[in-house]
N, C-alpha and C positions, 0 to 999 in steps of 0.2 A: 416620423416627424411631419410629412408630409401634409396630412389632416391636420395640424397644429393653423391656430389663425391668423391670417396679417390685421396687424395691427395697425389705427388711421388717429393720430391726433393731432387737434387744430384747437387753435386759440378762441373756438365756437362752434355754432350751428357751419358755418361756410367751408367746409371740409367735407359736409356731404353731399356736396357737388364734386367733388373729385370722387366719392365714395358708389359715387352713384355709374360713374366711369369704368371703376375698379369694376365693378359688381357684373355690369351688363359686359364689362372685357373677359371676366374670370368669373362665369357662374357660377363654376364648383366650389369656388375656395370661401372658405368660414372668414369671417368680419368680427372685428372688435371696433366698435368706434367710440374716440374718449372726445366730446367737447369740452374744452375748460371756456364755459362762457363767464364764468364768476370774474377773469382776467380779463376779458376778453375789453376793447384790441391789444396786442400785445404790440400795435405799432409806436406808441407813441416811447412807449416801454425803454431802459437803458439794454446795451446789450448782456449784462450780467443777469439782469432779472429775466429777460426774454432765454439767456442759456438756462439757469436753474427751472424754471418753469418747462422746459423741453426735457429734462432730464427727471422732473417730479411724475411728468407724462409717460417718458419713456420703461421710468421702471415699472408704472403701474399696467402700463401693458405688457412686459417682460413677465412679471408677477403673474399674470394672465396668462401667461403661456405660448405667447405670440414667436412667431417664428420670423416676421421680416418685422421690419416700420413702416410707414408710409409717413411724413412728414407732410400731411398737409394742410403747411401754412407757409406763405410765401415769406415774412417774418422770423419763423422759426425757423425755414433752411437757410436764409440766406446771411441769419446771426449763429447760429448753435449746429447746424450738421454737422462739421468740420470735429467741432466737442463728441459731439456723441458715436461719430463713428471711430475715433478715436479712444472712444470711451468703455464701448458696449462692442460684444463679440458677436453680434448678428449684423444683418443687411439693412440698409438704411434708404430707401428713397424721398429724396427731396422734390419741391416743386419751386421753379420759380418764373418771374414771367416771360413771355415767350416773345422774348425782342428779338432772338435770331431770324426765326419767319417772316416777323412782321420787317424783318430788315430787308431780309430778302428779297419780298417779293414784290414790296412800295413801290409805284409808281411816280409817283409826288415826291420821294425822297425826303416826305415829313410824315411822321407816326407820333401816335397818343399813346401815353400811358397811364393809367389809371390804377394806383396803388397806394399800402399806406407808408405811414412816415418812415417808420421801420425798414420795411424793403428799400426806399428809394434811398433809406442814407448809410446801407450796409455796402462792404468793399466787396462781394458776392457781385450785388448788383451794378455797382459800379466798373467789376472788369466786365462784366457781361456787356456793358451796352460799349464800352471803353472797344470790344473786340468787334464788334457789329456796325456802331457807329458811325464808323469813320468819314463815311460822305452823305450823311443822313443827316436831320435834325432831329430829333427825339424831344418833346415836347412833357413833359411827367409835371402830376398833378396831383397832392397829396387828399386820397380820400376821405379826409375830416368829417367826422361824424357818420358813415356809413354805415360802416358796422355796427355802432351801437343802433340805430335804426334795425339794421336786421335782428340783430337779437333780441329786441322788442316786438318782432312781430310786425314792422311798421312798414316794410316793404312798400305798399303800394299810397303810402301819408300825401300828401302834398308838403310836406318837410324834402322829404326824399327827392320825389320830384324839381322842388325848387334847389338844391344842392346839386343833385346831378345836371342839371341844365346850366348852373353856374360853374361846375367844372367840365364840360364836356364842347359848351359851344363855341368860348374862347381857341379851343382846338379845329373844331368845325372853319371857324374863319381862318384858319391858317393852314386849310389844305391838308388836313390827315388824310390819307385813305385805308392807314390803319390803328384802330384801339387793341390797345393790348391791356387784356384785365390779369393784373396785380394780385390777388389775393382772392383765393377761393371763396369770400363770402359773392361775389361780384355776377357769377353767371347766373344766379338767382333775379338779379335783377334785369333782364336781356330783353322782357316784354318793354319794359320802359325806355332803354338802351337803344331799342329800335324804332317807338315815336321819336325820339329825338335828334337819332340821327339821320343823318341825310344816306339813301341805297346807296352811295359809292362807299361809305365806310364799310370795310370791314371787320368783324369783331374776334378775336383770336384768346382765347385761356389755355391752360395749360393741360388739362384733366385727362385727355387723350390720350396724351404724350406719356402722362403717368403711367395709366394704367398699361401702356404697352412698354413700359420700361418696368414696368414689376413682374408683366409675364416672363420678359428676356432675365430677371435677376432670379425669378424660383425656377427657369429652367438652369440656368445656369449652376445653381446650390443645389440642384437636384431636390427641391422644396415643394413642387407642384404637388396639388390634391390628387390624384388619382382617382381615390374611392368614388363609389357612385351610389351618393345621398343627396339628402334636401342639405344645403347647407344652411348653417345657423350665422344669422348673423345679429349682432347685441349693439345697442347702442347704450354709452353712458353718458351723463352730462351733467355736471355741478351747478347748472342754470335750473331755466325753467323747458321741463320735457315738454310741453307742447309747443311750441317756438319749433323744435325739430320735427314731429309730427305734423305740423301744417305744412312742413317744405318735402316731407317724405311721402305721408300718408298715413294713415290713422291704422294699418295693419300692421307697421312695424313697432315692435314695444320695446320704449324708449324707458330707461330707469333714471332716476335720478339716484347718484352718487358723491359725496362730500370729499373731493381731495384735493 
């Protein structure tokens, strides 16, 4: 089972930033990656539609042959993991954002958060920052209209521009010295993240963390690749494939698929 693939689905293209994690953490292991951009964000989403839509994901990568999950979407673990591992008899890794470090290690005792509405209004996220918080100020900021920017390709717009500097500097004057990105679509945008922020912030995602929390669950399953091949890895996407191709590279062959 071991050659068998992990599987990565996100609510779009911003999951292969965490994918991208995985990959250079675990060269050897095979990749399945599902975007559902056609939903995509799934923040603003109830949380019944956000669990059915994680579970229409999950079988299709099961269907696929996939040996773990990777949940990455900050939305979907912090509504539906709890469902799905509950649900499905394989391993399940979630991602969500990374307020303990940034709790930690704050100087200021004030942090940014930058996520969508989804995350910030799931009870996931709410004992998380509920356990961390306690003598901190936490500052969270719902990122309306991001994503759908990303998934248009619009990354670098002056839309984007002018939305991120409207959620980002109200923080800036109130002493962050750390942003915590919320939602795997978010590390893509870091080149502009950093014109606007001032060098004392620091920027913190979670994708690291994943990928070293997926090494520690296929050792543990006894799940790891072994073999010594070129791994294959697929991307699918119910959008438009080039959107991911411009964030990957024009070598990896990205399919469009209808689910």
């Amino acid at each position: 089972m071991s050659n068998k693939p992990i599987g990565i689905f996100d609510s779009g293209v911003g999951g292969t930033s965490v994918w991208r994690e995985l990959h250079a953490y675990l060269p050897n292991e095979n990749t399945i990656y599902l975007a559902d951009s056609k939903n995509a964000p799934y923040g603003p989403k109830g949380k019944d539609s956000i669990i059915a839509l994680s579970i229409k994901n999950t079988e299709l990568l099961i269907n696929k042959g996939c040996k773990l999950i990777v949940v990455a979407c900050n939305t979907a673990t912090t509504n539906a993991i709890k469902t799905l591992r509950s649900t499905y008899n394989i391993p399940f890794i979630g991602i969500e954002p990374a307020i303990k470090p940034a709790a930690l290690q704050t100087k200021n005792n004030t942090i940014g958060i930058l996520a969508t509405r989804g995350t910030l209004s799931s009870e996931l996220f709410h004992n998380t920052a509920a356990l961390y918080g306690n003598n901190i100020t936490i500052l969270e900021q719902n990122g309306d209209g991001i994503v759908e920017l990303i998934e248009n390709g619009q990354i670098q717009s002056n839309e984007m521009k002018a939305l991120l500097k409207a959620y980002l500097l109200p923080m800036v004057e109130a002493n962050i010295d750390y942003l915590v990105l919320g939602c795997t679509h978010y590390p893509y945008l870091m080149p502009l993240l950093l014109d606007i922020l001032p060098k004392s912030v620091k920027i913190i995602d979670s994708g690291e963390a994943v990928a070293k929390q997926t090494k520690n669950v296929l050792k543990q399953y006894a799940l790891e690749n072994t073999q010594i091949s070129t791994p294959k890895n697929e991307f699918f996407t119910n959008g438009n494939p080039e959107v991911i191709k411009q964030l990957l590279g024009e070598t990896y062959n990205v399919k469009y698929l209808d689910f």
